[in-house]
C-alpha positions, 0 to 999 in steps of 0.5 A: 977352633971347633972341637973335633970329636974322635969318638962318639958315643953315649954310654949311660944305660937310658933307662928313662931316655928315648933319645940323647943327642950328641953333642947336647947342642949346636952341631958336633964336628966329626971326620972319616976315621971317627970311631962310632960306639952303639951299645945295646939297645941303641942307634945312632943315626947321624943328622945334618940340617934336620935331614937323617943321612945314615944309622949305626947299629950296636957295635964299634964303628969307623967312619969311612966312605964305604959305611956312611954313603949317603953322609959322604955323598952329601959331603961330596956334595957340600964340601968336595970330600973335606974333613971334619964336617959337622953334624949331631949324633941322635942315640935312639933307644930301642928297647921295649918300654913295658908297663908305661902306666896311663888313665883317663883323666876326664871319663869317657861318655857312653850310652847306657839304654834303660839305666837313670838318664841314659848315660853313663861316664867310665873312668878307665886306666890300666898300661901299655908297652911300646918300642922305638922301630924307626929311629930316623922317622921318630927323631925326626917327626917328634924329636926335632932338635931337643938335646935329650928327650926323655918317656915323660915327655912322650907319655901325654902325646901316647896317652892322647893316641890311646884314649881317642881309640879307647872313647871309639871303641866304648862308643861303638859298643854302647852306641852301635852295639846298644850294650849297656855298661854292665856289657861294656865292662864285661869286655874288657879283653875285646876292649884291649885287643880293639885300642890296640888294633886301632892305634897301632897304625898311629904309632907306626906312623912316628916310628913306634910299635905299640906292643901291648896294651892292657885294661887294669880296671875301668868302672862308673865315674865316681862324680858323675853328678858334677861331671854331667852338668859341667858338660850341660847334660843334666837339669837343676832338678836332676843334678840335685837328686843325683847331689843328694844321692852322693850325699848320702853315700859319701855319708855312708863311708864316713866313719866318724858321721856318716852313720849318725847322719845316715841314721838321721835321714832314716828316722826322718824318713820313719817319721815322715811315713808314720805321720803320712799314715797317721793322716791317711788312716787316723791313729792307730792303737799304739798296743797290741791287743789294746781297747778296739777304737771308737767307732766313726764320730763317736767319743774317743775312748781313754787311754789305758795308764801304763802300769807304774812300778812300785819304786820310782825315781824323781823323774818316773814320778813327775811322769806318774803325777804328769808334772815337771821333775823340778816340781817333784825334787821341791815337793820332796824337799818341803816334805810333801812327798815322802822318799829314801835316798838310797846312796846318791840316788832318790827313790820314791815309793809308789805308795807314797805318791798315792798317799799324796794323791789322796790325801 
């Protein structure tokens, strides 16, 4: 025999529930007299065959012919006035959702006039606050016959509903309006009032008042590059230019070799513009205020020795004597070459290398 029960009600806070329904599953089995307890922030709307009959507010309830109408008319109806009769109890919670936390997880496409290619993907996300108002319509358009449906499961369908108006209202100011992104971003407060504007209607429309909603933050996709050419926008030409500006940017924030490698592509850009100058305008003095250049087609002048101090180490000496540092360790090691070892190191005297010179 089918349980029948005596009171109804659903105790727990629903911090995280928009709906709970009673019992979990299959229909319950309830009679005039039943007692009814709604808590704060609750409604308990009475359904029978996914048609809502009549609601509770907070409060102790008993259930007789003169609160429940259009339940006793329908009983009436089916069943001559007997009790129990079954049905299911959806307790709906109607406190504010504040702070519901949403993002963009692809970037929204905006023209961006007279910047790189003209366009531009924005990366967005910030929160939004929202109220159950009409019980019945909710449970029924969105919850259906679920035991319990929780703010995870509504939050995808909310996201989709506030980000189609958020892509519209970007498109309008950057399509319609001709604003660049720098603009765009600067209306940020606009931007909030107008999504709201726009999907309000939306929510209405299963039962929901979408209170606030704010922007935190919304700037340049971070991957553009890779974004773009997915959605075929960009060329290989251009996909590997923008490849390699991200390159060097994300070379840039990295500590342990973004420096050195960022070094590297700077000394490589010198090297290639002293070589360009080179070709272009044939060489150039490497000292300031040294000997004037030859004049066009006559012989080059000789360069002028740099001055060599008057104590060297092996390696100061192979560059004055224009020889290998192996051939001046062997020629100190036969004796040709006079030196002092000064604790571990080797000095030669720049004497001794002329006297070798000349010798």
């Amino acid at each position: 025999m089918a349980r029948v029960f005596d009171v109804v009600e659903y105790p727990d806070a629903m911090r995280n529930e928009l709906v709970h329904r009673f019992p979990e599953s299959g229909p319950g089995t309830f009679r005039i007299g039943s007692q009814v307890i709604v808590r704060e922030g609750q409604v308990a709307v009475f359904f029978r065959e996914g048609r809502a009959l009549d609601s509770f507010a907070p409060g102790r309830h008993t259930i007789t012919t003169a609160n429940v109408p259009v339940l006793i008319d329908l009983l009436g109806k089916l069943f001559d006035g007997r009790t129990p009769f079954p049905a299911e109890v959806y307790f709906v919670n109607t406190r504010d959702f504040p702070d519901v936390k949403w993002g963009t997880p692809q970037p929204i496409i905006v023209r961006n006039p007279g910047v790189g290619l003209g366009v531009a993907l924005l990366q967005a996300f910030g929160n939004y606050s929202f109220a159950i108002s009409n019980p019945q319509q909710f449970v029924t358009q969105i919850v259906g016959a679920q035991g319990i449906y929780s703010l995870t499961e509504i939050q995808g369908r909310f996201r989709t509903m506030l980000l189609a108006k958020l892509a519209d209202m970007l498109g309008e100011l950057g399509t319609k309006g001709g604003r660049s992104v720098l603009d765009i971003i600067a209306l940020t407060e606009e931007i909030q009032g107008g999504v709201r504007a726009k999907a309000q209607e939306d929510f209405k429309a299963i039962g929901v008042t979408l209170k606030t909603f704010g922007i935190e933050s919304i700037k340049p996709s971070e991957k553009s590059a890779e974004e773009l050419r997915a959605m075929g926008m960009l060329d290989m030409a251009t996909y590997t230019q923008l490849q390699a500006a991200d390159a060097m940017r994300d070379a840039a924030r990295n500590p342990s070799g973004g420096a050195g490698l960022t070094a590297g592509i700077g000394a490589g850009i010198g090297i290639g513009n002293i070589m360009n100058q080179a070709l272009q305008g044939g060489m150039m003095n490497p000292m300031q205020g040294g000997a004037p250049q030859p004049p066009q087609g006559g012989p080059a002048a000789p360069a002028a020795p740099a001055a060599a101090p008057a104590v060297m180490s092996p390696a100061d000496a192979a560059a004055y004597l224009q020889v290998t540092e192996a051939d001046v360790t062997q020629m100190i090691a036969d004796g040709t070459i006079k030196s002092k070892k000064i604790g571990s190191q080797i000095r030669i005297s720049k004497q001794a290398l002329d006297d070798f010179l000349n010798s």
